[in-house]
N, C-alpha and C positions, 0 to 999 in steps of 0.2 A: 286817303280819307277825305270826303267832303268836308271845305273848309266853312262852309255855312253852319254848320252842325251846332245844334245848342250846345251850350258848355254849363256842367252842373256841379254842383257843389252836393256831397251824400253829406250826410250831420247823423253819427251813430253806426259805427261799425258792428254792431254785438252781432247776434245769433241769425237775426233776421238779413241784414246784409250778408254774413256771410257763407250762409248756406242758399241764400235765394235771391237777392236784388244782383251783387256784385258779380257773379256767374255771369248773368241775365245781360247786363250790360257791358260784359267783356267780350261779346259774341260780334260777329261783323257786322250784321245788319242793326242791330243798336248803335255800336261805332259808328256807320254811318249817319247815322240822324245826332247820337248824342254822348259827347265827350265828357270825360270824366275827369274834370280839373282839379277836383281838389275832395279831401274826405278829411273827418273832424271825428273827434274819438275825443271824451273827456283823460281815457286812459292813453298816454301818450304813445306808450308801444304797439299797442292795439293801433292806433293811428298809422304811426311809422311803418310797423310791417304789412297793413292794408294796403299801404300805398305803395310800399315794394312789391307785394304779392301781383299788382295788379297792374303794373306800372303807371298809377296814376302820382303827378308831377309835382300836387303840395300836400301837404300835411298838416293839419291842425288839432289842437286842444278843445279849444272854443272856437262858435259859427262866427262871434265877434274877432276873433282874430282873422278867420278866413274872407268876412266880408270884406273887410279891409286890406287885406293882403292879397287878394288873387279875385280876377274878373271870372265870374260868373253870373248866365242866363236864369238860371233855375234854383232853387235849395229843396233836396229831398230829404224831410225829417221823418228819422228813423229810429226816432231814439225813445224811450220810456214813456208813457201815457202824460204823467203829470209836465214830462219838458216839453211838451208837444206845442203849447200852447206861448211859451216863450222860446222857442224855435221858431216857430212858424213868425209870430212876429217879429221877431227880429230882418228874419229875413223880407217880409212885406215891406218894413219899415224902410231897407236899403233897396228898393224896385224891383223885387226878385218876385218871380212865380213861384210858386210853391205846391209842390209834393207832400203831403201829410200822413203818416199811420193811422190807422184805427186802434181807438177812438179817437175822434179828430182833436180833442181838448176834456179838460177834467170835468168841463162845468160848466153852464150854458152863457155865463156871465161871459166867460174866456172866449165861449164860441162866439157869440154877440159881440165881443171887441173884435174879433178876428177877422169875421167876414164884413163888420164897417172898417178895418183897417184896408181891407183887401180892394174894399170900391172907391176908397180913398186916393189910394195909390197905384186903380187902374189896372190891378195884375190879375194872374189867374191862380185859382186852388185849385187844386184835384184833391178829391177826401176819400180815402178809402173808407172800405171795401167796394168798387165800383162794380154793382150789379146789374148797372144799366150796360155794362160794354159787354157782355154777354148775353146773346141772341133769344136763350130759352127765356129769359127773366118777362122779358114783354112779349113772348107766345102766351106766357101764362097767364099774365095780367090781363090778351086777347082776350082771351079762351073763357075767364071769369066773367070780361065785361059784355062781352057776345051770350052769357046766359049758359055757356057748358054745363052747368051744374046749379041754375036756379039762380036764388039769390043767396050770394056768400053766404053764411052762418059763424063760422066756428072755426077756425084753425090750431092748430097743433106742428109746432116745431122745437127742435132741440139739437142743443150741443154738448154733450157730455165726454168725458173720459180723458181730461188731459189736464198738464200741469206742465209748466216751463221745464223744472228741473231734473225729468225725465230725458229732453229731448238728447239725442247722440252728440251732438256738436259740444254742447257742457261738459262732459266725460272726461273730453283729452285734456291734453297739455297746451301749456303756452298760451300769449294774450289774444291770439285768435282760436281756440277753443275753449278753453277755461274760463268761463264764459257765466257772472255772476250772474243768476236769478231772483235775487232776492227782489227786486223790484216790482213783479208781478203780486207778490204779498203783502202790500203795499197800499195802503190809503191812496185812493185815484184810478187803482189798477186794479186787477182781480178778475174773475171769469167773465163778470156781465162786461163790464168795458173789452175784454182782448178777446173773448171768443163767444160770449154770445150775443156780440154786435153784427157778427155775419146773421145769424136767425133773423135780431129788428132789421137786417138791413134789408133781407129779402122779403119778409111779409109786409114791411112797409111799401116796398119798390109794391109788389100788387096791389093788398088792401090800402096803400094810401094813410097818411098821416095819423096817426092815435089822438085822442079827445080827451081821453082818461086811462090813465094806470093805477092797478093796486100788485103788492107782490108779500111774499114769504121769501124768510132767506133762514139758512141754518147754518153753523159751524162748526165741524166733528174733527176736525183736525188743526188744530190749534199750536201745532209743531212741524214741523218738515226738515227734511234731512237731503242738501246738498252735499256729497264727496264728504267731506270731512266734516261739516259746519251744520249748527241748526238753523233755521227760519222760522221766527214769530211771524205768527200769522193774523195780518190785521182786517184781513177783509174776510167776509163770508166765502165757503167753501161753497153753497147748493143756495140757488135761487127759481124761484120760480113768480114771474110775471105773467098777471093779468090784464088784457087790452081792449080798450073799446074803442075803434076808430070813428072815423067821422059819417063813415059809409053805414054804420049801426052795427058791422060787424066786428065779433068776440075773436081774439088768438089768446091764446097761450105760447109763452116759449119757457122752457125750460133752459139752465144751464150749470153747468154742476161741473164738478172735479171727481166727481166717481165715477165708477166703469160703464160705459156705454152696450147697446145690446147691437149685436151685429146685425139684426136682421131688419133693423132702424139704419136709416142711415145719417151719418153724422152731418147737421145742417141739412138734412130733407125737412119736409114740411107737409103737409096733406090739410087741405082747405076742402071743408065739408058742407054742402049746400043745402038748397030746398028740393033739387030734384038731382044729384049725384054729387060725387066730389071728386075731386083731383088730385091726383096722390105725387107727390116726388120720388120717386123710388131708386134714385142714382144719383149718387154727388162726386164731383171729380175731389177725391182726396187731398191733393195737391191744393185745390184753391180755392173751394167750396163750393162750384157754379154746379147748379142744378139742371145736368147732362139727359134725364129721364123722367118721364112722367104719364101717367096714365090718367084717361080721362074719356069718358062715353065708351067705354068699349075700346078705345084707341091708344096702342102706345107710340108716344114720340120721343124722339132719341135727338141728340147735338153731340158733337165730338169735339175735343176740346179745341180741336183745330179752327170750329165755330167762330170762334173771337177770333178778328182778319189777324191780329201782331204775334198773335200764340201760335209759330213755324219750326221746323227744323230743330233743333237743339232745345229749343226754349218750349217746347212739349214734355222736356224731358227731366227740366232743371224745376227744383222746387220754387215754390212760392209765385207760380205763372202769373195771378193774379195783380199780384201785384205787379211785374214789368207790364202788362196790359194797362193798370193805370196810368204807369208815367207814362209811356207814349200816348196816352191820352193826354197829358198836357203837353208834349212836345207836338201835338197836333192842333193842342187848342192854342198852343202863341200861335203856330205857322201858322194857322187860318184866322187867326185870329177872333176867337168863336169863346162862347162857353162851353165849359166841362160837359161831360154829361155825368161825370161823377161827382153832382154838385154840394158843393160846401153848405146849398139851405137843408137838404137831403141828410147830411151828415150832423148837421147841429141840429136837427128835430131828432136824431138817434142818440145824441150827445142828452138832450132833454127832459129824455123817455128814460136812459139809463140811469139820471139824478134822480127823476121822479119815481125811479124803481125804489131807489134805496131809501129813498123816504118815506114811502108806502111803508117797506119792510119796518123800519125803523119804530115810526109812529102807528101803524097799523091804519092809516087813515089814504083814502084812495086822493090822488095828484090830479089835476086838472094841468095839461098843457096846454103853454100861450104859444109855439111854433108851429107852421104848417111847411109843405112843400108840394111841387106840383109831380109829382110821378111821371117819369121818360121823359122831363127837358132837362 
């Protein structure tokens, strides 16, 4: 094993770790760049047997015990939306780089402390969902600004048809399957922050920062049913957001917990212009990167193998996307660079999703005060 190799701290064993990140970095060519010193699980067993499963060397409750107790380069937070934002600082706080889930924080005030804590203490963020390390995302933002299809107009994207406490991993037994959801239902959390921040993240990556939001939200299911247990349901089930960027052009994103239409693809997007539009017509299911598209008569195609870290094994294992992130920050200390999954990027989508719910709320459309610069 290269002894150089960052050493990282994971924070949040649940579903996400362990069907997708901890595979991801149990594989050789991760080990080689980046070691796995230590993982944190508020649920202790969960903790314990992550770190047997995987032979990583400590174990913790809390990121406050691990900072303290064990030397690490990085802290990757992977834990529920609302601790997103006292993970991540904590860890800034102790000199650590950081790795964040989407949505980066609950609220723009959190995001705003977060990324002046981050220039404060010199380190680097990576914010998911990074749709800049994916090749297709700035062909297509070419393609718009090159004139493909006139001048933008109108887009349409959508995330429909899911809900935590369907996924397979929840089902089984024991503290590494059994695996509570209620969290998703949850004030902070809910569709617009966990799944249809991949839509803002990619209409924004082309059409560029939002000026103004209005939205609708409904709620038809006001109960839900894990294994044995019900779930009050605190957030809106169906949203639908309207956007006016800065560029003058209109999106809509849809995102919902009802059933999705196959012939739509989940996280595609089609941007409709003055003289054609450009359709997304394939999304890698795994990570959400948008693999196809058509545009003047032309189709172009990426394989997921596109993004240079997504090889071998790690084609195969869920949640690509995200091991594509973190070795986005284990490139950005070595080179000592910014992200390109940047933290301004993610708190104007942190912004947009507040000002959704406000809209809904009040019925009165949001003015956002965040901007960002698309592909730095």
């Amino acid at each position: 094993m290269n002894r150089t190799a960052i050493r990282a701290g994971l924070v949040g064993c649940g579903s996400l770790a362990q069907r997708g990140v901890l595979p991801h970095l149990a594989q050789p060519d991760a080990r080689e760049r980046l070691v796995l010193a230590a993982v944190v699980d508020a649920d202790g067993e969960r903790a314990r047997r992550t770190a047997e499963a995987y032979q990583v060397p400590h174990w913790f409750t809390s990121i406050e015990a691990m900072l303290a107790g064990c030397d690490v380069d990085i802290v990757l937070v992977l834990t529920p939306i609302p601790l997103h934002y006292a993970h991540a600082a904590a860890a800034i706080a102790a000199g650590k780089h950081v790795y964040v889930q989407k949505a980066m924080t609950a609220s723009l005030a959190d995001a705003d402390a977060l990324l002046a804590a981050r220039d404060r203490a010199g380190v680097r963020l990576v914010a998911a969902p990074g749709y800049e390390l994916f090749p297709a995302t700035g062909a297509i933002r070419a393609e718009i600004a090159a004139g493909a299809i006139g001048h933008a107009a109108v887009t349409y994207t959508y995330t429909m048809g899911f809900g935590h406490e369907h996924e397979g991993i929840r089902q089984g037994e024991g503290a590494l399957q059994a695996i509570d959801p209620s969290w998703y239902y949850r004030q902070g959390a809910g569709p617009l922050p966990d799944v249809t921040v991949y839509a803002l993240q990619l209409v924004t990556s082309v059409l560029g920062p939002v000026r103004r939001v209005t939205a609708l939200a409904n709620q038809l299911m006001p109960l839900r049913r894990w294994r044995d247990r019900e779930i009050a349901i605190e957030v809106a089930d169906n949203q639908v957001v309207l956007m006016e960027h800065h560029s003058g052009a209109l999106s809509v994103a849809v995102g919902s917990d009802c059933r999705g239409a196959a012939r739509v693809p989940w996280g595609a997007a089609t941007f409709f212009g003055t003289d054609g539009c450009l359709d997304v017509t394939e999304v890698d299911g795994a990570s959400g990167y948008p693999t196809r598209y058509r545009v003047a008569g032309r189709e172009v195609a990426f394989a997921l193998d596109a993004q240079p870290y997504l090889r071998d094994a790690h084609l195969t294992i869920e949640e690509p996307h995200v091991y594509a992130d973190i070795m986005e920050l284990v490139d950005a200390v070595e080179q000592q660079r910014a992200p390109r999954a940047s933290g301004e990027h993610a708190r104007h989508v942190v912004e947009l999703i507040a000002a959704a719910h406000r809209a809904a709320d009040t019925g009165t459309t949001q003015t956002l005060t965040t901007a960002f610069e698309p592909g730095t």
